[in-house]
N, CA, C and O of each residue as an XYZ file, in Angstrom:
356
protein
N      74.588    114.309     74.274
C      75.138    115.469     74.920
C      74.563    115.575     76.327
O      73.399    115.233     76.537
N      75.258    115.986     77.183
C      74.776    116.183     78.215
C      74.661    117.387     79.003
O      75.522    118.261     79.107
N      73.329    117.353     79.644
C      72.914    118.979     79.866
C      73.343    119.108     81.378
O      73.346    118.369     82.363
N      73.753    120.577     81.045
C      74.321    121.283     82.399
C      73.917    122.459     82.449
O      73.703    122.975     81.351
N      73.611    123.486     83.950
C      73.211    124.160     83.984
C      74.281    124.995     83.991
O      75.369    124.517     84.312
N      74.137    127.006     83.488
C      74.732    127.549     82.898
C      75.154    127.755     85.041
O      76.255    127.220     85.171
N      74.896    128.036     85.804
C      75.558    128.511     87.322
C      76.451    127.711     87.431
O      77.496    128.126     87.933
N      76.356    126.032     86.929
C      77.450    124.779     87.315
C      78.359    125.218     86.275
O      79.538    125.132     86.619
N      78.130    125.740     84.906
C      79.401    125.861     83.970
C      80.129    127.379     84.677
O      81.226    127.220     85.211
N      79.750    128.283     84.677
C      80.174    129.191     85.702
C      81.052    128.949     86.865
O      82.067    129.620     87.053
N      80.654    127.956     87.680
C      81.629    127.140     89.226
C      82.409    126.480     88.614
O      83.158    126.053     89.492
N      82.771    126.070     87.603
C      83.468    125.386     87.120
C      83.798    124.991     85.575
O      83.967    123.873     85.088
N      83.830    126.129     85.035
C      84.369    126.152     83.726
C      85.128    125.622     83.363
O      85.098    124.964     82.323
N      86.407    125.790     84.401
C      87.707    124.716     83.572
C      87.873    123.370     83.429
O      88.623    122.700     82.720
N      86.747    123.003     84.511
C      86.754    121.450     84.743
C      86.042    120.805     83.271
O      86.391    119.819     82.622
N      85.241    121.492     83.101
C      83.978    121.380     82.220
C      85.139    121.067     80.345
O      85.310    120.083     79.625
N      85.709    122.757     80.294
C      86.834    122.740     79.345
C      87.797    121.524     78.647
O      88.015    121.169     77.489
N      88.404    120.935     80.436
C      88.662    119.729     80.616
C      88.857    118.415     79.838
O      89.635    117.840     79.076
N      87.297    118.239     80.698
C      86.375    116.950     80.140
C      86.010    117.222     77.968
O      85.700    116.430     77.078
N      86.227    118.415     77.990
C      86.182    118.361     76.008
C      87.138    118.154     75.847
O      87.310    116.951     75.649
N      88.052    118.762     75.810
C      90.072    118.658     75.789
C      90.368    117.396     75.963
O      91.223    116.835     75.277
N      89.789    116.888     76.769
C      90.816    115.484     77.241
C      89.822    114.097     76.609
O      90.358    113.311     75.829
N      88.451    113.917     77.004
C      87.513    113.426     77.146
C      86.856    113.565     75.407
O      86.589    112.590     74.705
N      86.745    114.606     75.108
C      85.221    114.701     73.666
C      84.292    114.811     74.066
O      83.428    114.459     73.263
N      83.880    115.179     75.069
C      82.842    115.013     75.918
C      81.751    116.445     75.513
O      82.217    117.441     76.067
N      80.944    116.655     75.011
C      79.620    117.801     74.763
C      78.797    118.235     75.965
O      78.479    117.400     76.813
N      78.454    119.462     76.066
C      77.809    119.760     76.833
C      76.914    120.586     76.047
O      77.328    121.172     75.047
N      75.571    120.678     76.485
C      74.687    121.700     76.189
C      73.898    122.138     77.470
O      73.086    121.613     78.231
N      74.641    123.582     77.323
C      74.413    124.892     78.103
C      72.674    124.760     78.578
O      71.785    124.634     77.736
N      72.413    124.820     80.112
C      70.577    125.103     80.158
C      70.494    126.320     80.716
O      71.386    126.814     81.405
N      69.523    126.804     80.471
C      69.426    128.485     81.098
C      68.093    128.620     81.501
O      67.215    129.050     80.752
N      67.885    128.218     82.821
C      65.983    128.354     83.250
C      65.340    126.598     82.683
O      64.211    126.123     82.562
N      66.728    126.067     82.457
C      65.751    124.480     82.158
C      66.168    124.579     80.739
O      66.303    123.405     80.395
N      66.439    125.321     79.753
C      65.960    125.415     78.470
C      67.188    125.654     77.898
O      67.971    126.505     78.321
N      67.408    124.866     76.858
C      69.180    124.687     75.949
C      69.416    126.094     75.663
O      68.378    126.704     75.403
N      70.327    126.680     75.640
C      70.956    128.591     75.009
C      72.212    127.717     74.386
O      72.527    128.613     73.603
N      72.951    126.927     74.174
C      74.582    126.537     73.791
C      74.861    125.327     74.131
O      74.319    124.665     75.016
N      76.029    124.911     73.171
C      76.409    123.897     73.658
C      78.245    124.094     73.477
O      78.801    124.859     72.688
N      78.912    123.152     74.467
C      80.044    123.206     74.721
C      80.604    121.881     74.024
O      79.978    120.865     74.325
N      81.624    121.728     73.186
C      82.187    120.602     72.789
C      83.207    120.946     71.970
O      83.346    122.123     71.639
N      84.243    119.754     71.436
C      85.401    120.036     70.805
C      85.577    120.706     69.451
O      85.108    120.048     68.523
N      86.120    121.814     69.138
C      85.807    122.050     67.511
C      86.320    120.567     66.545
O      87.101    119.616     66.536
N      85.231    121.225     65.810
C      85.304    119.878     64.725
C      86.511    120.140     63.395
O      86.599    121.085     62.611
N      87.250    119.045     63.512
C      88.297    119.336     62.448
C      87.373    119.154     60.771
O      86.643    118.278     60.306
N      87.732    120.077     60.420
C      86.947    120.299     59.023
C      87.991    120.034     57.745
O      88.940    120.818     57.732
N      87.964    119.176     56.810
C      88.903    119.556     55.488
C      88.114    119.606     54.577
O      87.082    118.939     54.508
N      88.655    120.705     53.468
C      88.168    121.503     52.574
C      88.497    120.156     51.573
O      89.442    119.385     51.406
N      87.350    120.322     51.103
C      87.183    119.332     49.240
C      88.814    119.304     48.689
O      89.605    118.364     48.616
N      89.001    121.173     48.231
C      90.745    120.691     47.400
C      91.683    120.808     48.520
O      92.749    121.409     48.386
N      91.259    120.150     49.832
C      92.716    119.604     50.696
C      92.483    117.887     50.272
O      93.345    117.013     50.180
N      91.376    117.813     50.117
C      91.202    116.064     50.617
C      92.501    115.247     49.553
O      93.140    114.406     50.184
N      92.768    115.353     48.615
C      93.540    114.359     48.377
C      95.163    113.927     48.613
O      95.894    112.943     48.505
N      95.216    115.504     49.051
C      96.315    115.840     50.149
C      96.587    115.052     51.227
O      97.674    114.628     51.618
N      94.892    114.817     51.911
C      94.868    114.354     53.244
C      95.192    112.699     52.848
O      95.802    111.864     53.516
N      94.510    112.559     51.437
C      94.251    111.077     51.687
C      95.450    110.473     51.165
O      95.543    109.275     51.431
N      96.497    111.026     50.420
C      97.771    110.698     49.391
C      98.972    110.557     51.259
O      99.918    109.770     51.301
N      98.648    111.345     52.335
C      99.652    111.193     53.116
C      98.916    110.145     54.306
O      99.359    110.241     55.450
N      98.013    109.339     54.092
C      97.949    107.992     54.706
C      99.120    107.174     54.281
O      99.843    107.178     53.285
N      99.063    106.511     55.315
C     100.104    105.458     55.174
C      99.338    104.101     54.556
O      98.296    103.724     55.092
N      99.895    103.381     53.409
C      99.355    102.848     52.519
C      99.697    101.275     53.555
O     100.621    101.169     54.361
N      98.462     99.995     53.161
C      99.120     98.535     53.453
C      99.519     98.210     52.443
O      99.093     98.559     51.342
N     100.868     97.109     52.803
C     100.895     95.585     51.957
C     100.161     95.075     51.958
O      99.315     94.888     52.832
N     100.334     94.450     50.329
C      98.945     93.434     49.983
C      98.807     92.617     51.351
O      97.862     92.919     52.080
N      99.673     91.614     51.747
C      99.668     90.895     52.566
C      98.908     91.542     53.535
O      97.732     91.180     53.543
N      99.266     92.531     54.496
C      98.036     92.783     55.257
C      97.171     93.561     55.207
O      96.690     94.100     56.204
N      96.624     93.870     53.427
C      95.246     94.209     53.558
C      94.144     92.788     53.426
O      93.002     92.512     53.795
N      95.353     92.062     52.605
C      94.426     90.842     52.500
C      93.966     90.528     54.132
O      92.890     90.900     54.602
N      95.122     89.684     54.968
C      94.678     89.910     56.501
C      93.544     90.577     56.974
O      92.582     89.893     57.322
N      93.484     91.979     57.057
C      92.644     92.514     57.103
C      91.359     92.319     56.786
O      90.457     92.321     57.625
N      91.162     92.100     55.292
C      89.652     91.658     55.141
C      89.047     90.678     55.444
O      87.853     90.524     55.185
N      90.033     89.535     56.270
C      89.513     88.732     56.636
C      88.618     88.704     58.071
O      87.712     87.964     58.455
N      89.379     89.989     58.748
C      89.544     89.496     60.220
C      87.824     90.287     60.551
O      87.487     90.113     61.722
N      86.928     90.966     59.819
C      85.182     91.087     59.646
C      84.794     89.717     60.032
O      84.256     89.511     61.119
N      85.069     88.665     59.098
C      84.342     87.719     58.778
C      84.749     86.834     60.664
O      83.963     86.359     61.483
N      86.181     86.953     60.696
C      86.225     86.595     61.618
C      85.532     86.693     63.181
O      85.175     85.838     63.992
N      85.532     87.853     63.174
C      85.228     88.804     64.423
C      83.097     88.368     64.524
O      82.426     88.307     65.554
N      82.728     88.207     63.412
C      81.359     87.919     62.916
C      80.748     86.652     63.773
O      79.848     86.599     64.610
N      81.734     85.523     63.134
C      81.388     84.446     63.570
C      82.019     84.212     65.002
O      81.559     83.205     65.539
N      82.597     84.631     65.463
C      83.227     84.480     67.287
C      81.961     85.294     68.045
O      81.490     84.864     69.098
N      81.538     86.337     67.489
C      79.728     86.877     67.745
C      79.156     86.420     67.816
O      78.354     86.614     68.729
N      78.969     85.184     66.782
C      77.738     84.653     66.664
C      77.662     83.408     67.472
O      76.638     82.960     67.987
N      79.066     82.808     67.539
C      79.466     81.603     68.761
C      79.382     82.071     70.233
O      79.235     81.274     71.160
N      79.512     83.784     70.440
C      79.500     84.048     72.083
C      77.935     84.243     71.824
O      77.414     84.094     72.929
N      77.085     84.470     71.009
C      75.503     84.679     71.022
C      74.848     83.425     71.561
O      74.196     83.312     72.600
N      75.131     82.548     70.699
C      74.710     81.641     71.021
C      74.999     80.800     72.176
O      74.071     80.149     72.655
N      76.027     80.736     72.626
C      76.051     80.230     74.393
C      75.639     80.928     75.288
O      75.099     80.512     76.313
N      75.920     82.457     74.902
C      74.883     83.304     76.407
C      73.108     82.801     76.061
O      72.295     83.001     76.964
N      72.691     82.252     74.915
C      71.731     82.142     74.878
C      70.776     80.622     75.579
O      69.632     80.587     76.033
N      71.900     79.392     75.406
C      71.461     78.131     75.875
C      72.105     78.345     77.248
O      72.015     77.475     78.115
């Protein structure tokens, strides 16, 4: 999070507003040097008996590309470990 003083959120509140809205961006409020608040995006919250609600209206894969999918870890792993090793020699 990054600290800002409460006179700069004052000169410029909306800019500040902004940068959460658009950005995600946190602020915590200083007052004399010393944190009073912080500014950031509300957090989307779901309740326990929404969740299977939430999770039944994902959009499900084909086998085919979940299989894909689990591959492309292993993949991504070893192309890591091949760019590691040349920045290293």
């Amino acid at each position: 999070m990054t600290p800002i003083c409460m006179v700069d959120v004052a000169r410029h509140f909306a800019k500040y507003v902004d940068l959460v809205v658009n950005r995600g961006e946190r602020f915590t409020l200083l007052r004399d040097g010393k944190p009073v608040a912080e500014l950031g995006p509300v957090l989307q919250v779901v309740r326990l008996e929404d969740l299977a609600a939430v999770l039944n209206s994902l959009s499900r894969l084909a086998p085919a590309d979940a299989e894909a999918s689990s591959r492309k870890p292993d993949a991504a792993r070893e192309e890591l470990r091949e760019t590691e090793e040349s920045c290293a020699s």
